[in-house]
Structure formats: C-alpha cells, structure tokens
NULO-860022 format. One record per atom (N, C-alpha, C): residue number from 1; x, y, z. Coordinates in pm, whole numbers, padded with zeros to 5 digits. Last residue first. Layout:
<rs>
@num NUM | X X | Y Y | Z Z
...
</rs>
This chain:
<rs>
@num 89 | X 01384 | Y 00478 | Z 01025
@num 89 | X 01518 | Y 00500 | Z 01120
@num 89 | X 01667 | Y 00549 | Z 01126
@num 88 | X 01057 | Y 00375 | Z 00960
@num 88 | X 01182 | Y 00491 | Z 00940
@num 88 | X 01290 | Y 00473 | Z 01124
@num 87 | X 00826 | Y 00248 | Z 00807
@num 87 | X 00855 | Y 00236 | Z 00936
@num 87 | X 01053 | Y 00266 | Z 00907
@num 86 | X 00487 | Y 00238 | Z 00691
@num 86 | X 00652 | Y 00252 | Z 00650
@num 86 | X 00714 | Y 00268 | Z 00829
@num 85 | X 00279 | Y 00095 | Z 00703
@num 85 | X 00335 | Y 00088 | Z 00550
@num 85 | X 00498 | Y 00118 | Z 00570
@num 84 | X 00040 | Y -00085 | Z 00871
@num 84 | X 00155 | Y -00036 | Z 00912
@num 84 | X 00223 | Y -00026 | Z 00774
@num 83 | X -00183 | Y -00215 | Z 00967
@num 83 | X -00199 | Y -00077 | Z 00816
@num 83 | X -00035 | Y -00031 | Z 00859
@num 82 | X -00133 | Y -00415 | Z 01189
@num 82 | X -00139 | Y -00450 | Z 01060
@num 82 | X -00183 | Y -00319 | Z 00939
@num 81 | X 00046 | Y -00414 | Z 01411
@num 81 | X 00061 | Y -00296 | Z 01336
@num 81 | X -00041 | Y -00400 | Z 01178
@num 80 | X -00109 | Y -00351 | Z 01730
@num 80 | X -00152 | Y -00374 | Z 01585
@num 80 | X -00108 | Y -00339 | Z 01526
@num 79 | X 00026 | Y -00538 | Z 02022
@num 79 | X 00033 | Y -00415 | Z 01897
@num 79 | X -00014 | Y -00450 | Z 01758
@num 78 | X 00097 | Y -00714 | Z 02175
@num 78 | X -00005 | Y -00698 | Z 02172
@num 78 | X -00133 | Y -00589 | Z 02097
@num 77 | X 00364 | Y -00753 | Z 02194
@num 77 | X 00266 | Y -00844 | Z 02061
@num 77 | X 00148 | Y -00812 | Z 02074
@num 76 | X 00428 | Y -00596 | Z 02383
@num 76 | X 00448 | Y -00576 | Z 02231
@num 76 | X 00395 | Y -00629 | Z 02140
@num 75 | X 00436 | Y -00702 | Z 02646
@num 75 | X 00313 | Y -00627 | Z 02575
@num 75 | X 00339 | Y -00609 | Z 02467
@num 74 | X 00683 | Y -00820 | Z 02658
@num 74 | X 00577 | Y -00903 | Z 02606
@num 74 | X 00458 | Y -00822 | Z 02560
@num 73 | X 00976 | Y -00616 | Z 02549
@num 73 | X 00882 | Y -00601 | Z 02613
@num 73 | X 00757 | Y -00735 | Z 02543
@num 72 | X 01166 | Y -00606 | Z 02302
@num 72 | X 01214 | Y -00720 | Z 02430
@num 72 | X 01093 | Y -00716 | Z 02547
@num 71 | X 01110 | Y -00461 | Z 02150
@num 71 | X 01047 | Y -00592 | Z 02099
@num 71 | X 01117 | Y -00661 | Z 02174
@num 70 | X 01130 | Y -00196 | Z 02240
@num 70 | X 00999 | Y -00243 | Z 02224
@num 70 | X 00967 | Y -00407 | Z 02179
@num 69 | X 01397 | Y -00176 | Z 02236
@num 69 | X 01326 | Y -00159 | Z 02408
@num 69 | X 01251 | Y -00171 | Z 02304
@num 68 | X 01479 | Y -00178 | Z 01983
@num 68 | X 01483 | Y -00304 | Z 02062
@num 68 | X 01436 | Y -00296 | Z 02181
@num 67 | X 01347 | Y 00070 | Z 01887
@num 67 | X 01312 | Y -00072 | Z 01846
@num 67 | X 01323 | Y -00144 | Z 01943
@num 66 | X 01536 | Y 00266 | Z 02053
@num 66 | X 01396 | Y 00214 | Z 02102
@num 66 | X 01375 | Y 00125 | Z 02003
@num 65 | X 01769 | Y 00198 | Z 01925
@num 65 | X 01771 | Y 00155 | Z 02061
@num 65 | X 01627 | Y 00184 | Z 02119
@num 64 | X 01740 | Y 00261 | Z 01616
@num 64 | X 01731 | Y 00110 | Z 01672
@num 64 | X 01727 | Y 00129 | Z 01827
@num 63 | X 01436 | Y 00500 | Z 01622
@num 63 | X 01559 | Y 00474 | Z 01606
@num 63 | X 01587 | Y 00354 | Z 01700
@num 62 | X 01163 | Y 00567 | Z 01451
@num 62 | X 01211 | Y 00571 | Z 01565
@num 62 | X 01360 | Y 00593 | Z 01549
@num 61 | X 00812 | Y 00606 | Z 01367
@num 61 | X 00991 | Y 00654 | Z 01276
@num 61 | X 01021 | Y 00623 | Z 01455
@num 60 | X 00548 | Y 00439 | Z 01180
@num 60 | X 00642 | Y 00492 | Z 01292
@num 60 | X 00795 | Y 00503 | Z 01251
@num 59 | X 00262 | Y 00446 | Z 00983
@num 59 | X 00400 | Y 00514 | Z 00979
@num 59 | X 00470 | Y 00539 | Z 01117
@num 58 | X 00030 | Y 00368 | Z 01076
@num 58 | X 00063 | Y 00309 | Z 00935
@num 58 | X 00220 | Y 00403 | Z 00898
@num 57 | X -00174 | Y 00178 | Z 01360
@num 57 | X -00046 | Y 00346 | Z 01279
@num 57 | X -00020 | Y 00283 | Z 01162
@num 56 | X -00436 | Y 00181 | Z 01512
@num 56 | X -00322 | Y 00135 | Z 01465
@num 56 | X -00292 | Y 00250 | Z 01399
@num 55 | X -00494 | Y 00271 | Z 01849
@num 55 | X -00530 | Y 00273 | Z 01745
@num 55 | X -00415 | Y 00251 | Z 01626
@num 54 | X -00408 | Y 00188 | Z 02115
@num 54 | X -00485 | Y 00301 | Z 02106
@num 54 | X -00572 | Y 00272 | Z 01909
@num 53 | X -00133 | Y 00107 | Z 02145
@num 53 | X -00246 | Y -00006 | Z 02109
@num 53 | X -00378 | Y 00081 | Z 02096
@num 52 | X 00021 | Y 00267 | Z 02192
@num 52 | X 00027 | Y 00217 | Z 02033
@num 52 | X -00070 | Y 00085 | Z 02008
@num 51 | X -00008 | Y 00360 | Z 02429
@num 51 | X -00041 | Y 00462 | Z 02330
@num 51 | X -00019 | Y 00367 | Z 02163
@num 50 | X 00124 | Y 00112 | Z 02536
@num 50 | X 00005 | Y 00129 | Z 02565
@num 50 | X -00075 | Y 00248 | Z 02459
@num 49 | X 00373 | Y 00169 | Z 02478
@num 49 | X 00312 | Y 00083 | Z 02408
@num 49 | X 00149 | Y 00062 | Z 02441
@num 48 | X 00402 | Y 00389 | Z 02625
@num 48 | X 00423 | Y 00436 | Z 02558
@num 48 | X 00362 | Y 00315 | Z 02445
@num 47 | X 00399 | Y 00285 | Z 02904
@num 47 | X 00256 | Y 00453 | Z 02835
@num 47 | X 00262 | Y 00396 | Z 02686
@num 46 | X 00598 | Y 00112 | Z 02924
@num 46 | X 00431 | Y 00076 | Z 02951
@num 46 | X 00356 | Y 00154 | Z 02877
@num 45 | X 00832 | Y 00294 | Z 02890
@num 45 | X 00765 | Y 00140 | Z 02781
@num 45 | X 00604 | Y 00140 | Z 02798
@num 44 | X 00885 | Y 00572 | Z 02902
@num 44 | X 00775 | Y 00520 | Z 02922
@num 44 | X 00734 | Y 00382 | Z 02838
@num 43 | X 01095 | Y 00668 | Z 02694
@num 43 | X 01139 | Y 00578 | Z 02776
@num 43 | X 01041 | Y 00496 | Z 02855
@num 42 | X 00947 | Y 00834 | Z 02525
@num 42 | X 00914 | Y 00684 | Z 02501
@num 42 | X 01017 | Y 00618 | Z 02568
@num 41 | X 00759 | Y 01100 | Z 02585
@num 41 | X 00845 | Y 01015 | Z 02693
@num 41 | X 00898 | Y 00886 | Z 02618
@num 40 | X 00576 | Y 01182 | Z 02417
@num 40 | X 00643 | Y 01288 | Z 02487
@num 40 | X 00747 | Y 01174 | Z 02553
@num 39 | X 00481 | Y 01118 | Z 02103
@num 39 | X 00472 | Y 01040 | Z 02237
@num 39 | X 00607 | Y 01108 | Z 02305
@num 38 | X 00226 | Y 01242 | Z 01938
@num 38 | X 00375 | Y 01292 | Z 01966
@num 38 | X 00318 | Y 01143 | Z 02095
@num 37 | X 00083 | Y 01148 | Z 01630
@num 37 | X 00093 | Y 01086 | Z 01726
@num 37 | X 00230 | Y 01134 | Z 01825
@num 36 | X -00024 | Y 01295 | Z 01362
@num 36 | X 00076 | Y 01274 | Z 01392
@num 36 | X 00077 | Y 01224 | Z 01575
@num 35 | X -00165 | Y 01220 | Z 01016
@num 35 | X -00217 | Y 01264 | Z 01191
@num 35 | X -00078 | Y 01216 | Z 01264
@num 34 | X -00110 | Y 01448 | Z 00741
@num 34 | X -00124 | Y 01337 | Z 00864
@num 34 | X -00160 | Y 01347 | Z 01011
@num 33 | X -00094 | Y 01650 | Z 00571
@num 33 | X -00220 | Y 01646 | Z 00642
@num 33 | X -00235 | Y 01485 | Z 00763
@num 32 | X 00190 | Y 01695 | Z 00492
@num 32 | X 00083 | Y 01634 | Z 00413
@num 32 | X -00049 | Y 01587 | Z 00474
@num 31 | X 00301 | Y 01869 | Z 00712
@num 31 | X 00259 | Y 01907 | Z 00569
@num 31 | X 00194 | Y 01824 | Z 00485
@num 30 | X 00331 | Y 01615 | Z 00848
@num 30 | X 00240 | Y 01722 | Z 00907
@num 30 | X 00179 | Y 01808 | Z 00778
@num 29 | X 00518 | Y 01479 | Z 00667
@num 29 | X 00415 | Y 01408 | Z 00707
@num 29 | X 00276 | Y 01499 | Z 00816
@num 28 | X 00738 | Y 01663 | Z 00662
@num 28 | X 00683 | Y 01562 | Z 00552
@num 28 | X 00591 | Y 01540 | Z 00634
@num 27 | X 00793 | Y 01839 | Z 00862
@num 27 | X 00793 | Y 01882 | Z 00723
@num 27 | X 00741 | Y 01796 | Z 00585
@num 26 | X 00760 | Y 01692 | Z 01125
@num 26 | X 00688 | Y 01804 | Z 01018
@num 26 | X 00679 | Y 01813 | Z 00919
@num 25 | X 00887 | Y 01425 | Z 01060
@num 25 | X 00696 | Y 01481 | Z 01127
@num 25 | X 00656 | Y 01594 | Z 01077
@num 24 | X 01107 | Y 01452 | Z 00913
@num 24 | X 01057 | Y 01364 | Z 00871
@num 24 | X 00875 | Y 01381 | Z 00918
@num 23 | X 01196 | Y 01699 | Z 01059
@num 23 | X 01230 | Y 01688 | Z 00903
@num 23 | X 01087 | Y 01586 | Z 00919
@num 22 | X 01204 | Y 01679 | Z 01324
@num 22 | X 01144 | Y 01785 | Z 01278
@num 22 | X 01144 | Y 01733 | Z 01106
@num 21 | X 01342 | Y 01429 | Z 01336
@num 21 | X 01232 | Y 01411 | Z 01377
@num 21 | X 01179 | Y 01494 | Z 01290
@num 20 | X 01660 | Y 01492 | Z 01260
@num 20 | X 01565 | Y 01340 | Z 01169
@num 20 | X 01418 | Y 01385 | Z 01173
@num 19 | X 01686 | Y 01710 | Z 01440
@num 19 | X 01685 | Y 01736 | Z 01271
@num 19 | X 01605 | Y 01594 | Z 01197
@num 18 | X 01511 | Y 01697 | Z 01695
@num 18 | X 01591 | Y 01629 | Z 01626
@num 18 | X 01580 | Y 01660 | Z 01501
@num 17 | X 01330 | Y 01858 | Z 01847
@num 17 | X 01411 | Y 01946 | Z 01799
@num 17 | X 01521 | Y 01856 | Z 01726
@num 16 | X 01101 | Y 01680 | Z 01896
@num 16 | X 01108 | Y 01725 | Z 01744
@num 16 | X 01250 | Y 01795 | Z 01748
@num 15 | X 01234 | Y 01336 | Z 01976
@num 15 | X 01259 | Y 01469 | Z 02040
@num 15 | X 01242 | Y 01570 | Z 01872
@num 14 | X 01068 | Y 01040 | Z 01886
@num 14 | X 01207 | Y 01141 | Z 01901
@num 14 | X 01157 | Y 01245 | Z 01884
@num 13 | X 00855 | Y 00924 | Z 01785
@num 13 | X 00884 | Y 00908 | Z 01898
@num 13 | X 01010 | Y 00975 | Z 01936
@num 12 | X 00471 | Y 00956 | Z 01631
@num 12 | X 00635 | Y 01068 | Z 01653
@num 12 | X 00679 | Y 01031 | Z 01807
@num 11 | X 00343 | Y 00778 | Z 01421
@num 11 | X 00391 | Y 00762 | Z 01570
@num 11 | X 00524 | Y 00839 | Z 01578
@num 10 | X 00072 | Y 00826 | Z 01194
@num 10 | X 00200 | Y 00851 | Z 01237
@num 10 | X 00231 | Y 00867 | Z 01383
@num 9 | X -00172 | Y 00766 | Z 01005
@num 9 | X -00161 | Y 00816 | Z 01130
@num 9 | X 00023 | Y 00795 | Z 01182
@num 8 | X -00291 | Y 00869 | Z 00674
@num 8 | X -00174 | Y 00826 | Z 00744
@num 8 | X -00197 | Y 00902 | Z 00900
@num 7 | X -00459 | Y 01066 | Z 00488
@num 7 | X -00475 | Y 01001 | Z 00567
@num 7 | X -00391 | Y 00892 | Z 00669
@num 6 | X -00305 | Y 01291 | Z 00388
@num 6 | X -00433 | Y 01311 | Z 00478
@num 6 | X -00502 | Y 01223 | Z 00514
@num 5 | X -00200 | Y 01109 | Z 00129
@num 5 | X -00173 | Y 01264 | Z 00199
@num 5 | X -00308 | Y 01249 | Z 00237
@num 4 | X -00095 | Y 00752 | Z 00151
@num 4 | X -00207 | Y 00876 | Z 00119
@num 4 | X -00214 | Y 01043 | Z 00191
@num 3 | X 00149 | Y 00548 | Z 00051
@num 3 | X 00136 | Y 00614 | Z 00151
@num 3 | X -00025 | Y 00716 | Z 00090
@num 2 | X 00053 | Y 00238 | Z -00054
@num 2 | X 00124 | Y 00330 | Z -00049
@num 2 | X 00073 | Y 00462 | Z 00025
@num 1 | X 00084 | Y -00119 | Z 00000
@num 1 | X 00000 | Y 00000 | Z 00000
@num 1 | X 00087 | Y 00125 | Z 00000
</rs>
C-alpha cells in the first residue's frame, strides 16, 4: 500500500528538535495532512506501548535503541501494526 496525503496516522517518537524528527513529522508528514501521534516520553515502555495499542499506525519513525526496548517487552505483541506501511530510522 502506499502512503495517502491526509490520511496516514504517524507515531512521533524522538525529540522534534531532532533534525531526523522535525524533518521527517513536520515537514513531511504534518505538511501532508497526517495525523501525527507525539509520544512525549518513550522511555515510558508501559505509556508508551500502551499509546500504540490506542489505534493502529501506518508510519512509525524511531531509532534502533527504542526498536529493541519495544520488541524485548511481552506487551508488544499486543500491537496492531497490521496498516503499518513505513517504518523509518
């Protein structure tokens, strides 16, 4: 599936003042009418996978050392990513 301007929900998990973050949430994916998901803490495993069972995403951007704090946690399988299209790092 490919991506749709204005409809994509997006999981913003790095700090916007990160040149990756601000670039990739704002400037791409805010400018194209997405819905953008800030998760203020994602050292918060619990909140923070708990905010990703909320409703599925079809774009998370992270970086590898939260990947792997999320797929050494068991609540993790408990995540929908099935509209999941792109997933950035």
């Amino acid at each position: 599936n490919s991506l749709r301007e204005g409809e994509e929900t997006v999981i913003a998990a790095l700090p916007l003042y990160h040149i990756f973050a601000l670039t990739v949430n704002l400037m791409i994916f805010a400018n194209t009418g997405s819905k953008i998901i800030l998760i203020t803490n994602p050292r918060d495993m619990k909140r923070f996978i708990g905010e990703l069972k909320k409703e599925p995403i079809s774009v998370f951007i992270g970086v590898n050392t939260l990947f792997n704090a999320m797929v050494n946690r068991p609540d993790f399988a408990e995540v929908d990513f099935s509209r999941l299209k792109l997933t950035l790092g």
